[in-house]
KEKE-3310 file (N, C-alpha, C; in steps of 0.2 Angstrom, whole numbers, plus 5000, padded with zeros to 4 digits):
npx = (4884:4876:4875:4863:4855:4854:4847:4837:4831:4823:4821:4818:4817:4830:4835:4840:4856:4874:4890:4906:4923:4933:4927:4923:4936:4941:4932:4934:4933:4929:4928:4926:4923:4908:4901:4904:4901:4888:4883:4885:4875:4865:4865:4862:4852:4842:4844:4854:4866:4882:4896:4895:4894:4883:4872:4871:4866:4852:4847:4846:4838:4827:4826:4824:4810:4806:4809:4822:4839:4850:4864:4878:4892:4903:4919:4930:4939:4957:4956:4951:4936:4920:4906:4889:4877:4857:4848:4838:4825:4825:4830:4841:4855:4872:4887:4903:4919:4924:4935:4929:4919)
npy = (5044:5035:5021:5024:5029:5021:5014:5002:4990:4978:4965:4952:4944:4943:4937:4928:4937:4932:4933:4925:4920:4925:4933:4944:4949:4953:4962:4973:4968:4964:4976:4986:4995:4993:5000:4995:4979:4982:4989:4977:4969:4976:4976:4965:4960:4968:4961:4962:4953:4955:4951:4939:4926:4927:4916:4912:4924:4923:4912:4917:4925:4916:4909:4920:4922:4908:4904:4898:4897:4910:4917:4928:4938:4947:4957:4962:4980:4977:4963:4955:4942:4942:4932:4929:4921:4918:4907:4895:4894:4907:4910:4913:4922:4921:4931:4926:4919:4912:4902:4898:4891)
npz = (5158:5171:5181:5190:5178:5168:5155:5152:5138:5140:5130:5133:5150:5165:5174:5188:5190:5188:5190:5184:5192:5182:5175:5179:5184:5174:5169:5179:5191:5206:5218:5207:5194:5189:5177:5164:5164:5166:5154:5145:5149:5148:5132:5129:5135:5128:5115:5107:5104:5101:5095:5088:5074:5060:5058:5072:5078:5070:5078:5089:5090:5087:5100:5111:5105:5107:5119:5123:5127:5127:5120:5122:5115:5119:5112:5120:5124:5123:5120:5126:5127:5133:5137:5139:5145:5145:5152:5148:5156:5158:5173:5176:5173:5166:5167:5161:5155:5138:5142:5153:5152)
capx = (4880:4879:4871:4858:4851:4857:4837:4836:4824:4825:4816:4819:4820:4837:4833:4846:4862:4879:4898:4913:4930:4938:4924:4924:4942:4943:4927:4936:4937:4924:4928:4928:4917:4904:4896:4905:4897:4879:4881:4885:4869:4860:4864:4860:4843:4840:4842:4863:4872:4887:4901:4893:4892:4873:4867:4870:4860:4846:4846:4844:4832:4822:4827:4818:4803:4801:4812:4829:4844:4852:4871:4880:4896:4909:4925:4933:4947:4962:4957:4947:4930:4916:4902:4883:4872:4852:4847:4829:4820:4826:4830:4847:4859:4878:4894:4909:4924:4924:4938:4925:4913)
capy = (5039:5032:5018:5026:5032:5017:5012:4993:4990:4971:4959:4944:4942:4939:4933:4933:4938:4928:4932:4922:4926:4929:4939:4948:4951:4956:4967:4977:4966:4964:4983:4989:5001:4991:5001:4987:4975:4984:4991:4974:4965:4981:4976:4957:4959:4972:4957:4963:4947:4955:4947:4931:4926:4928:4911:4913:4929:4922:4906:4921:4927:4910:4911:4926:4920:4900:4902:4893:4898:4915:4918:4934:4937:4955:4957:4969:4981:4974:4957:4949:4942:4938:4928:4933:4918:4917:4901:4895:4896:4915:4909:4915:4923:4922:4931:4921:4918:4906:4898:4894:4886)
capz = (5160:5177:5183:5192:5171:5162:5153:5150:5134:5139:5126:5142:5159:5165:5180:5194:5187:5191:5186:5186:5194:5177:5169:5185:5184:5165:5170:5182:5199:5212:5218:5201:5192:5188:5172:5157:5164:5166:5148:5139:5151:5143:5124:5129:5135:5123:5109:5104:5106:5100:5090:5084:5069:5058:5062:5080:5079:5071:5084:5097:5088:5089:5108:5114:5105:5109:5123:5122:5130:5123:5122:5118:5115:5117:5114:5125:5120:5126:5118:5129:5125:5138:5135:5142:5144:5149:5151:5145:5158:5161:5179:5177:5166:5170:5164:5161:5148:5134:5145:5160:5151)
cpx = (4882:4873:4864:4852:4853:4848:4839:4830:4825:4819:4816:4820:4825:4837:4839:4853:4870:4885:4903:4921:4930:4934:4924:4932:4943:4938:4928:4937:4930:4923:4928:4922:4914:4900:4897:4902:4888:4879:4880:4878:4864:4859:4861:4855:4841:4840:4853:4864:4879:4892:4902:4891:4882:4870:4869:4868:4853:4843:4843:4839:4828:4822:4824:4813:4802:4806:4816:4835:4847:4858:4875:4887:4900:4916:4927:4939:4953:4962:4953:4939:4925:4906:4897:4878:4865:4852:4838:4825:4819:4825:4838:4851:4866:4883:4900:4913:4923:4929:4934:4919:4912)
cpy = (5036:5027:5018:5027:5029:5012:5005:4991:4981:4970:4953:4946:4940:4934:4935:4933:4937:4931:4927:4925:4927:4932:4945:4954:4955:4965:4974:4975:4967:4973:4987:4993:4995:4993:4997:4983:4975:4986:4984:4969:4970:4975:4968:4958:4963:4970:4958:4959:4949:4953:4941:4931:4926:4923:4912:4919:4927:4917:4911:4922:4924:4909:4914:4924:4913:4900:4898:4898:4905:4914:4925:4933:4945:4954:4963:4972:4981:4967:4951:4946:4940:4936:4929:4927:4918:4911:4901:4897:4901:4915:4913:4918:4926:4925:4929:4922:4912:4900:4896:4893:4879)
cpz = (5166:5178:5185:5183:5167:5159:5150:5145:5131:5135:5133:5147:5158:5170:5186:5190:5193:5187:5189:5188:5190:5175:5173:5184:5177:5165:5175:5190:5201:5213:5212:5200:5188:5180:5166:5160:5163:5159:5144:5144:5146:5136:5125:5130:5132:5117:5104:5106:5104:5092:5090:5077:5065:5061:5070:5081:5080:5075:5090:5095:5090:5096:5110:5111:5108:5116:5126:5127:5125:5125:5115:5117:5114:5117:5116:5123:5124:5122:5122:5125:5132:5134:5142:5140:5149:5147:5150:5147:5162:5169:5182:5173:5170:5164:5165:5155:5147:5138:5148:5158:5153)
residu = (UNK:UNK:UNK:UNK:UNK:UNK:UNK:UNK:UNK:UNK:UNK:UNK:UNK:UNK:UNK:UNK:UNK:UNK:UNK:UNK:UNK:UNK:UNK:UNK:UNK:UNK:UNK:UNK:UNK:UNK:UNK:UNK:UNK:UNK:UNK:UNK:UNK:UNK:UNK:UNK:UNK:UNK:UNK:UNK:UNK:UNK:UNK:UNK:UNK:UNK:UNK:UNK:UNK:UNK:UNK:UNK:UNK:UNK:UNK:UNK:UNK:UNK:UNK:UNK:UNK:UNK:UNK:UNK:UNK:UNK:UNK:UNK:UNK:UNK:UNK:UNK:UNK:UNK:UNK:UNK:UNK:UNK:UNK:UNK:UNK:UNK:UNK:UNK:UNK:UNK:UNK:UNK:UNK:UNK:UNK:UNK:UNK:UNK:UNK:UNK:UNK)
# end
């Protein structure tokens, strides 16, 4: 898979997309390969939120239909997690760690 052939079968607009230093860092750095982050944006506008528990699925659920704010959630192997929020008004969706909320 390379970025150029990664198919996005978004449920949402993301809108503009934003990282944080540390997700950045966890994600591979500024200069880094890029594709972890483009696959878990994938699974999020695609309706995967990850590794949350049921009711903060079904809340997604309710999200993408009336419009609320979605938040996903990956753990990475190594042990990190990053967290994939759009916001309501799908003007924005940032990647960040739980820490830099």
């Amino acid at each position: 898979m390379t970025i150029e052939t990664l198919e996005i079968h978004a449920r949402f607009p993301l809108g503009q997309i934003v990282a944080t230093r540390g997700a950045m860092e966890v994600l591979g750095g500024v200069d880094g390969d890029p594709r972890l982050a483009m696959m878990l944006l994938a699974r999020h506008a695609a309706g995967d939120c990850g590794d949350v528990c049921d009711e903060d699925k079904a809340t997604n659920e309710d999200a993408i239909r009336f419009g609320n704010r979605i938040m996903s959630a990956y753990r990475l192997i190594g042990g990190a997690t990053v967290w994939i929020m759009t916001e309501a008004d799908r003007s924005v969706t940032t990647i960040l760690l739980p820490d830099e909320y």
